[in-house]
ROLUM-713763 format. One record per residue (C-alpha): residue number from 1; residue in three letters; x, y, z. Coordinates in nm, 4 decimals. Layout:
N
NUM|ALA|X|Y|Z
...
% end
This chain:
346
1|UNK|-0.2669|1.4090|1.5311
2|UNK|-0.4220|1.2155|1.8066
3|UNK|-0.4008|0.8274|1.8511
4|UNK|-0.5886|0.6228|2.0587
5|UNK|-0.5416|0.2776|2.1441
6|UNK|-0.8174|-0.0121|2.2670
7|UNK|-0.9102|-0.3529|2.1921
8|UNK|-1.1591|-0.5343|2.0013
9|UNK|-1.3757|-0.7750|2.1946
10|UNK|-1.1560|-1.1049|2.0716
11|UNK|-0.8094|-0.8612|2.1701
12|UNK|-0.7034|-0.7505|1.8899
13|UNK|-0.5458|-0.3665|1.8838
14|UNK|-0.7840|-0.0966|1.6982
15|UNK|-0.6238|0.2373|1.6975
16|UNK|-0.7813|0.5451|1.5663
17|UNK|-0.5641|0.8910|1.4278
18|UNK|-0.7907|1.1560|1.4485
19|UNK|-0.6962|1.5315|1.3283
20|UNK|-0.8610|1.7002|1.5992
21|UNK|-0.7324|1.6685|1.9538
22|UNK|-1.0530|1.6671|2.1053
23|UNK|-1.2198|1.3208|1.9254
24|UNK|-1.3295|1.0929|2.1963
25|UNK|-1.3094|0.6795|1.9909
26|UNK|-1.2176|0.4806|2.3330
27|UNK|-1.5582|0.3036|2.2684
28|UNK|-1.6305|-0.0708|2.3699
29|UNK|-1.6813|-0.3469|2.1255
30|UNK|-2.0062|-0.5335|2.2884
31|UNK|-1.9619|-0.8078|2.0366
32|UNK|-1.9289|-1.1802|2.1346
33|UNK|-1.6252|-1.2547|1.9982
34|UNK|-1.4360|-1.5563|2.0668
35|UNK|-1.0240|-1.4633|2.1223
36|UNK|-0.8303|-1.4600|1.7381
37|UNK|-0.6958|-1.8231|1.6296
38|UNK|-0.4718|-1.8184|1.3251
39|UNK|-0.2665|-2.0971|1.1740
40|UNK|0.0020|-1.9173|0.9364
41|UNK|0.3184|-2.0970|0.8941
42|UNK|0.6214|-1.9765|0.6960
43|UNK|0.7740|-2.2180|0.4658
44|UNK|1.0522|-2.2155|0.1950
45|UNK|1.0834|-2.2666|-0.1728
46|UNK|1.3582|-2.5096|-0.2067
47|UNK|1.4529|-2.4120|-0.5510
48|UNK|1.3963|-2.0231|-0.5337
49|UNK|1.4294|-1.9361|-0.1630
50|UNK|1.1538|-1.7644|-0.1501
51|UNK|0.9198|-1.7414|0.1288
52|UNK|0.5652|-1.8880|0.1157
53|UNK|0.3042|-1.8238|0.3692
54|UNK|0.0422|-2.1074|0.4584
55|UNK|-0.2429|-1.9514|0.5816
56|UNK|-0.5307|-2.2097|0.5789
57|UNK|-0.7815|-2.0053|0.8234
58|UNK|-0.8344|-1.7366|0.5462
59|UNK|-1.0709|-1.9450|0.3738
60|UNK|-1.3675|-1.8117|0.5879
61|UNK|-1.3058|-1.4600|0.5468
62|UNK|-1.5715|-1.1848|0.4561
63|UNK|-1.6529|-1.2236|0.1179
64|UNK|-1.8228|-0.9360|-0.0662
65|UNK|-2.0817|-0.8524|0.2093
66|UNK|-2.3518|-0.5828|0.0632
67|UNK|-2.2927|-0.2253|0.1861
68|UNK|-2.5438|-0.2771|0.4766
69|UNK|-2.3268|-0.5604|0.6694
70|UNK|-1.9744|-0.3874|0.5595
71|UNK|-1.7244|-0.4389|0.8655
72|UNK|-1.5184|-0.1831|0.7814
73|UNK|-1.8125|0.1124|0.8447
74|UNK|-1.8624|0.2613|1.1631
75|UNK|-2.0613|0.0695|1.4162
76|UNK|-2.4405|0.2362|1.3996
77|UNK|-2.6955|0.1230|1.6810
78|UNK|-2.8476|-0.2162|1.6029
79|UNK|-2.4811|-0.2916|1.3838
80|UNK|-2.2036|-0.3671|1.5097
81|UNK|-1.8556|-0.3521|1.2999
82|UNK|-1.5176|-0.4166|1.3181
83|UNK|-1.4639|-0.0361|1.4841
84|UNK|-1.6748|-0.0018|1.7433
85|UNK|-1.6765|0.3878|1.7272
86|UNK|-2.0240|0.6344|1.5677
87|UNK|-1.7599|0.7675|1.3529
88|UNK|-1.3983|0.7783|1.2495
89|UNK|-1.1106|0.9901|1.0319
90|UNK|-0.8581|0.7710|0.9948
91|UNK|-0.8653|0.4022|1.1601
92|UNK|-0.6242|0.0485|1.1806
93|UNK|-0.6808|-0.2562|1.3721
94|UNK|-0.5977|-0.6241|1.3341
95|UNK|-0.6918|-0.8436|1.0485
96|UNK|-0.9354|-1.0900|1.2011
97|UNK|-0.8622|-1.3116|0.9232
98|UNK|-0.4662|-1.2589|0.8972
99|UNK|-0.2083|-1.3941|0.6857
100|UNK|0.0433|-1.3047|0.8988
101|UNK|0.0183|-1.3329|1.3535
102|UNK|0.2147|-1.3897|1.6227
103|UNK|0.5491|-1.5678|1.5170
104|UNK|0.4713|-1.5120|1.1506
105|UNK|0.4156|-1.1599|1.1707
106|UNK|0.1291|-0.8831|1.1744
107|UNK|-0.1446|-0.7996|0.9659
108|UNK|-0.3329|-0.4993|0.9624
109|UNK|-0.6699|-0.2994|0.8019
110|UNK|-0.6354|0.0657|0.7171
111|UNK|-0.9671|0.2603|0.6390
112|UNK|-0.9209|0.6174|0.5047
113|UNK|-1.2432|0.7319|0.5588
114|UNK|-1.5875|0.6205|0.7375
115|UNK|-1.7568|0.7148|0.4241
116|UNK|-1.8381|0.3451|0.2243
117|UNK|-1.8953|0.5237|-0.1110
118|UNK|-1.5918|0.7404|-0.2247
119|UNK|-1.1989|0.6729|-0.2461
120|UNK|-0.8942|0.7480|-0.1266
121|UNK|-0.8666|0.9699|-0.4879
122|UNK|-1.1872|1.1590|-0.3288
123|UNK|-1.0129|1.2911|-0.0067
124|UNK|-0.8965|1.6072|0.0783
125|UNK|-0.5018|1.6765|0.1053
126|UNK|-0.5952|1.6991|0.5301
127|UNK|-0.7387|1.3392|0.4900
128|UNK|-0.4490|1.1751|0.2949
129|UNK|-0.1541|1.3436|0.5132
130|UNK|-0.3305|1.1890|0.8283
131|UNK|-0.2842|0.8499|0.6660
132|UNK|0.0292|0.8909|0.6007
133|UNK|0.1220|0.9794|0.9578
134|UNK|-0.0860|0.6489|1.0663
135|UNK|0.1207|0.4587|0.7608
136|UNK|0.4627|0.6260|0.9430
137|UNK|0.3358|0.5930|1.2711
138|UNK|0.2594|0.1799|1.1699
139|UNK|0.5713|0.1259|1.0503
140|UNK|0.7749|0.2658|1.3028
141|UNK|0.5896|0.0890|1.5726
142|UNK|0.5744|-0.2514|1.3928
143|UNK|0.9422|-0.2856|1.3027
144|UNK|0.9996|-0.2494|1.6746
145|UNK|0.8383|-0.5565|1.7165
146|UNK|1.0705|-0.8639|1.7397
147|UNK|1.0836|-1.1115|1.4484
148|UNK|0.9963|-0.8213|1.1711
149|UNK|1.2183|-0.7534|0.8770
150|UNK|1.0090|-0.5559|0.6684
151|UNK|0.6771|-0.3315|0.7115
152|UNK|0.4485|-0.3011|0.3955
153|UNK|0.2090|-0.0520|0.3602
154|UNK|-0.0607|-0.0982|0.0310
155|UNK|-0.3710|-0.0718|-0.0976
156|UNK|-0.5602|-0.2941|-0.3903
157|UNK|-0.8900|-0.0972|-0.5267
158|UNK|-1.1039|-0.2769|-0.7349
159|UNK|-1.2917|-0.6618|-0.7650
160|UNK|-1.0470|-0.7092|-1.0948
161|UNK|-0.7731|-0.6670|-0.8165
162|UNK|-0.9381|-0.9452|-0.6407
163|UNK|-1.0799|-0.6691|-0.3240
164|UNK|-1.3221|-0.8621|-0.1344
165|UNK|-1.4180|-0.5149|0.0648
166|UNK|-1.5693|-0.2798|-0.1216
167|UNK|-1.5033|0.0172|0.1842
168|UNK|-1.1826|0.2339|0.0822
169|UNK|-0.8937|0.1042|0.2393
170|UNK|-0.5366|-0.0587|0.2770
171|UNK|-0.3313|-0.3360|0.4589
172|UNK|-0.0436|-0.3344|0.6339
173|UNK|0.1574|-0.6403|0.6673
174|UNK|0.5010|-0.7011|0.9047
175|UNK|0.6855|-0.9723|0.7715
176|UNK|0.9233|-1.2081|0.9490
177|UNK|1.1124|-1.2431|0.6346
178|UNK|1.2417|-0.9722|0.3658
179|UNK|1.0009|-1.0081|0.0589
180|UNK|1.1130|-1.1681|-0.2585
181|UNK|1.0835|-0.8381|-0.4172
182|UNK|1.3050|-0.6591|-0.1984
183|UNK|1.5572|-0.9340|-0.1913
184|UNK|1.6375|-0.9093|-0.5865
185|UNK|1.6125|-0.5120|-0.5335
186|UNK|1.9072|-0.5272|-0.2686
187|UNK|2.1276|-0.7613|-0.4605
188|UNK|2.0864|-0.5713|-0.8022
189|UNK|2.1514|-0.2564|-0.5605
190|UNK|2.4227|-0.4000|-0.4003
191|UNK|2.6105|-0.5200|-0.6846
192|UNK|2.6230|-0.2376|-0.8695
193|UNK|2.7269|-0.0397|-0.5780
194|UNK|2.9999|-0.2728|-0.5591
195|UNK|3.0448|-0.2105|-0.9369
196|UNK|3.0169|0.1594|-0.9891
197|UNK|3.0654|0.3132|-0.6396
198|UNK|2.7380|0.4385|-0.6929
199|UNK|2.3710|0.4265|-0.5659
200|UNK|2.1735|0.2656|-0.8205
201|UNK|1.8028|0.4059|-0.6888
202|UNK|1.9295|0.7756|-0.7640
203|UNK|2.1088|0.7154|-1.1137
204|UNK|1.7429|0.6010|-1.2095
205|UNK|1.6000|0.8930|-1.0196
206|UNK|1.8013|1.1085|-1.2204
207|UNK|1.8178|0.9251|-1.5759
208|UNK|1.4152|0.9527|-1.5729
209|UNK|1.4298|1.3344|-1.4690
210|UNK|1.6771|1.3864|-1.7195
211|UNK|1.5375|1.1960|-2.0462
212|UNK|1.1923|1.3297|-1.9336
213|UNK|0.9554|1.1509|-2.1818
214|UNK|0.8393|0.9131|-1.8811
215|UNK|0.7831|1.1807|-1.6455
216|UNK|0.4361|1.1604|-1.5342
217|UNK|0.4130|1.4847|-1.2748
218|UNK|0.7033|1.6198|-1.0646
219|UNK|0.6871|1.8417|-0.7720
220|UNK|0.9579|2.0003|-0.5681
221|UNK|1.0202|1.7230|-0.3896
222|UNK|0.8994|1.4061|-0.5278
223|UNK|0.9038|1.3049|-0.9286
224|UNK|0.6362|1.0389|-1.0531
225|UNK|0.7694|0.8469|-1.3821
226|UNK|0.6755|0.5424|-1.5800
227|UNK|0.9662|0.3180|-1.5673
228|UNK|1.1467|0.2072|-1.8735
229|UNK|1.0806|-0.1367|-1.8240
230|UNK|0.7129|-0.1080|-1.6814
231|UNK|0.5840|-0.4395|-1.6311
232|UNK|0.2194|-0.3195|-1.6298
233|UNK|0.0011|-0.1052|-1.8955
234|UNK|-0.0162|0.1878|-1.6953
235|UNK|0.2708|0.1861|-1.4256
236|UNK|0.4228|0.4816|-1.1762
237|UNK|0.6965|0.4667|-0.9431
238|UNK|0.6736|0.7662|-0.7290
239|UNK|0.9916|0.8584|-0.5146
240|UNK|1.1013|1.1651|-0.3289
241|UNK|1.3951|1.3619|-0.4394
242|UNK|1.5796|1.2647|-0.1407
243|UNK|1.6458|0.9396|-0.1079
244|UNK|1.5420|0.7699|0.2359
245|UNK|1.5240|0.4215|0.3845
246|UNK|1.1474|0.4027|0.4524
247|UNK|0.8596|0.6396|0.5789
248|UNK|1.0055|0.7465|0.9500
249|UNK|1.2832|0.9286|0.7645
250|UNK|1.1025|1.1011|0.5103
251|UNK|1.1609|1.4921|0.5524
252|UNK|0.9381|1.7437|0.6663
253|UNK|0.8962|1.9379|0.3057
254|UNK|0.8149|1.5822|0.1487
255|UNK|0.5805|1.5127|0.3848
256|UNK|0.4141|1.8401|0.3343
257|UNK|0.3965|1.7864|-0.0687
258|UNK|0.3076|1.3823|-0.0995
259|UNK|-0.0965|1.4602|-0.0522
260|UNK|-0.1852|1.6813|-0.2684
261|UNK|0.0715|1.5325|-0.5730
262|UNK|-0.0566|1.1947|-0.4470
263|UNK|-0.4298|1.2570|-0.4995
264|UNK|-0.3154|1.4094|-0.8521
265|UNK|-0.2057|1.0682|-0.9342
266|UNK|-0.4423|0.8847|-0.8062
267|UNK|-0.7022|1.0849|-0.9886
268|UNK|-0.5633|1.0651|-1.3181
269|UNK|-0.5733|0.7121|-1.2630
270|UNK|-0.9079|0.7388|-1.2725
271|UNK|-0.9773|0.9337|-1.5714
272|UNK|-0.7069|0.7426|-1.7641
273|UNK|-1.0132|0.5280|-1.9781
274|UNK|-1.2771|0.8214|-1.9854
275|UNK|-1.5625|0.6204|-1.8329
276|UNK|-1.7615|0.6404|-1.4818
277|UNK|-1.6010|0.3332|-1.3352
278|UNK|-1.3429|0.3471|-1.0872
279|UNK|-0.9897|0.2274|-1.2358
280|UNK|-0.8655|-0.0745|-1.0459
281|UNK|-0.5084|-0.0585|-0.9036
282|UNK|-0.2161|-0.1502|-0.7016
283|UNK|-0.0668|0.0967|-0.4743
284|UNK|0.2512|-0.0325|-0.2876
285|UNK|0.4855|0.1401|-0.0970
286|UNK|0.8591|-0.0084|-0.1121
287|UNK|1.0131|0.0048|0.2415
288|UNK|1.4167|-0.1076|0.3123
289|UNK|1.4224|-0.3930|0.5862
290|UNK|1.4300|-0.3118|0.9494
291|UNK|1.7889|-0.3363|0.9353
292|UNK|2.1001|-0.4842|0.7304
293|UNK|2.3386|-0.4129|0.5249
294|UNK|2.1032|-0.3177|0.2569
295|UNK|1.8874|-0.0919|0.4428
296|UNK|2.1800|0.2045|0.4002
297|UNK|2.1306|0.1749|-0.0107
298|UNK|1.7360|0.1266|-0.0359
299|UNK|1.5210|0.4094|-0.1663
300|UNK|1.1431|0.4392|-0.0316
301|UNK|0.9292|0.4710|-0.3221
302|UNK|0.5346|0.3776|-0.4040
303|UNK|0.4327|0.1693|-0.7292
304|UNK|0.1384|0.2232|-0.8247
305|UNK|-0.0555|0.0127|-1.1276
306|UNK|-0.3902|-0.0464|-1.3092
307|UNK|-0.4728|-0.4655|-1.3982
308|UNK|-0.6248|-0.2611|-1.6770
309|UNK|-0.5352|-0.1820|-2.0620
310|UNK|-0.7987|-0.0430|-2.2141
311|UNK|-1.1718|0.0710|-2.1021
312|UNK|-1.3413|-0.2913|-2.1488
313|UNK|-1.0043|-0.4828|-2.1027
314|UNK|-0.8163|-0.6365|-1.8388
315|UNK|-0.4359|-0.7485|-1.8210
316|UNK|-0.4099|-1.1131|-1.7051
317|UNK|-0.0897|-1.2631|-1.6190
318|UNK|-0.0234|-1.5028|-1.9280
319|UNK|0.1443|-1.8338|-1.9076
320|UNK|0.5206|-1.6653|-1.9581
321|UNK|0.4274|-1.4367|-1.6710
322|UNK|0.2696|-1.6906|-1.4133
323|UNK|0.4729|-1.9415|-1.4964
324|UNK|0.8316|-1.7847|-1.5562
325|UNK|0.8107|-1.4043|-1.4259
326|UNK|0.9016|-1.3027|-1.8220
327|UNK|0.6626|-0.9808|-1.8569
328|UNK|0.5090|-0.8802|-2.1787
329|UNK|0.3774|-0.5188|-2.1980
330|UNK|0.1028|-0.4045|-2.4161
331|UNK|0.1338|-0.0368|-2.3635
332|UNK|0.4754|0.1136|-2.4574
333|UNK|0.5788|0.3172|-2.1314
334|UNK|0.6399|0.6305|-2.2927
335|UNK|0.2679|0.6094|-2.4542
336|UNK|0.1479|0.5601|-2.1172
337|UNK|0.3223|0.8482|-1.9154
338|UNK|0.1854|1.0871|-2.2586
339|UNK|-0.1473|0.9520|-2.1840
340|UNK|-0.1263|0.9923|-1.7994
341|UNK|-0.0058|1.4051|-1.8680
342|UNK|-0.2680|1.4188|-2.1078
343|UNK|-0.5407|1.3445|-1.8042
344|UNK|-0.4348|1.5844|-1.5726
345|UNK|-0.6880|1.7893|-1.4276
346|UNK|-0.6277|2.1719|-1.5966
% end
């Protein structure tokens, strides 16, 4: 893999991963750009603890621009993008519209692919392992950054996800603050170490492998279940048989097998509701902290889920969800990991 570093015209970092050694992407952005201004701050919930991040600046983002003025293509002569470069394989670079900068963090764009009109489902395995070396590569970088706590690598597909860029691609957020998430998943983790002696990540590892009527696909070295208590219609956790803290540590022989049982998943995701349309989804890797106690117990693992139920319906958040976090699934999980074997491509 080759990387190469530059800046935008306003200074932001673009880097570009390239499989072949010989790529040439140092290529000047000509735009008149004035320097990035954010205004993120980083309060707390008094009552939960939770963090909450006040980003007022986002308001003017790019809003569904057609496919003629997308940012996120290559620049072409007479158009000039967010990546200055004719062409690309792989390519991140600095939200211009952040959440997250300077003392509050990082934000980042991911595009998988120059090509506007396919998916990440519609790579090749060569594509897909050259993101995840820029997705490792990211998050080893940006949690040696001071202030981080926790690197989160994702990727929402869809408008009923809320995707205001139609181009294939992902975000990668640094946060100065362990996510809310992460914080219950440590102290549930914790405790029953503290409990049982045990790791709590691997006893559900195993119990799924085990019981079996969840499993979704399972590889060598990585098993892809519905959980018991899936939140969502149609819901995967994906984790590798050995468990590791985040995506710097993940073996050699996992690395090797994640694209092509990746792309599997992704693409029965998109048969799951037999119809032309792309399925809208959630894919989120789960990362341990920078460092802490906690880090030593966590499991890296990816969610991935669909907003949708059935071919013409959606799953919105009802008023015991949004308002008190108390899920209510219409799709039994073990009706959903039968239907996801059912759509595998034989």
């Amino acid at each position: 893999m080759k990387r190469t570093s530059t800046r935008l015209a306003d200074g932001r970092e673009i880097l570009y991963y390239d499989a072949d050694d010989g790529a040439a992407r140092a290529v000047p952005d000509t735009r008149p750009l004035d320097a990035s201004a954010t205004s993120s701050e980083v309060r707390r919930d008094p009552l939960l603890g939770d963090a909450v991040v006040i980003a007022s600046h986002r308001q003017a983002r790019t809003y569904h621009p057609p496919a003629d003025a997308c940012p996120l293509c290559p620049s072409t002569e007479g158009r000039a993008s967010e990546i200055p470069a004719p062409d690309y394989d792989v390519v991140v670079f600095e939200n211009r519209f952040p959440s997250l900068a300077g003392d509050t963090g990082r934000c980042e764009v991911i595009c998988f692919t120059p090509d506007h009109l396919t998916s990440f489902a519609e790579l090749d395995e060569e594509r897909a392992a050259l993101v995840l070396a820029a997705w490792t590569d990211r998050t080893a970088e940006l949690s040696a950054h001071a202030g981080i706590r926790q690197v989160y690598c994702f990727e929402n597909r869809g408008a009923e996800i809320g995707v205001t860029l139609a181009h294939p691609h992902g975000q990668i957020y640094a946060f100065p603050f362990i996510t809310p998430r992460t914080t219950r998943m440590l102290a549930t983790v914790a405790a029953h170490r503290a409990r049982t002696g045990g790791n709590l990540f691997e006893e559900v590892l195993a119990a799924e492998r085990a019981e079996g009527t969840r499993i979704v696909l399972e590889g060598e070295h990585w098993t892809a279940f519905v959980p018991y208590a899936a939140r969502w219609p149609y819901e995967v956790h994906l984790h590798p048989h050995r468990r590791t803290a985040d995506l710097t540590t993940l073996d050699d022989a996992a690395r090797a097998e994640f694209p092509g049982l990746y792309l599997d998943l992704l693409r029965r995701f998109d048969r799951l509701f037999g119809s032309s349309a792309p399925t809208p989804y959630i894919s989120a890797w789960h990362q341990a902290p920078v460092s802490g106690e906690g880090r030593a117990d966590f499991a890296l693992h990816l969610e991935l889920f669909t907003v949708r139920r059935t071919a013409d319906k959606l799953k919105y958040l009802a008023g015991t969800e949004s308002g008190m976090e108390a899920y209510m699934n219409d799709v039994r999980p073990e009706d959903a990991a039968a239907r996801l074997r059912e759509v595998a491509d034989r």
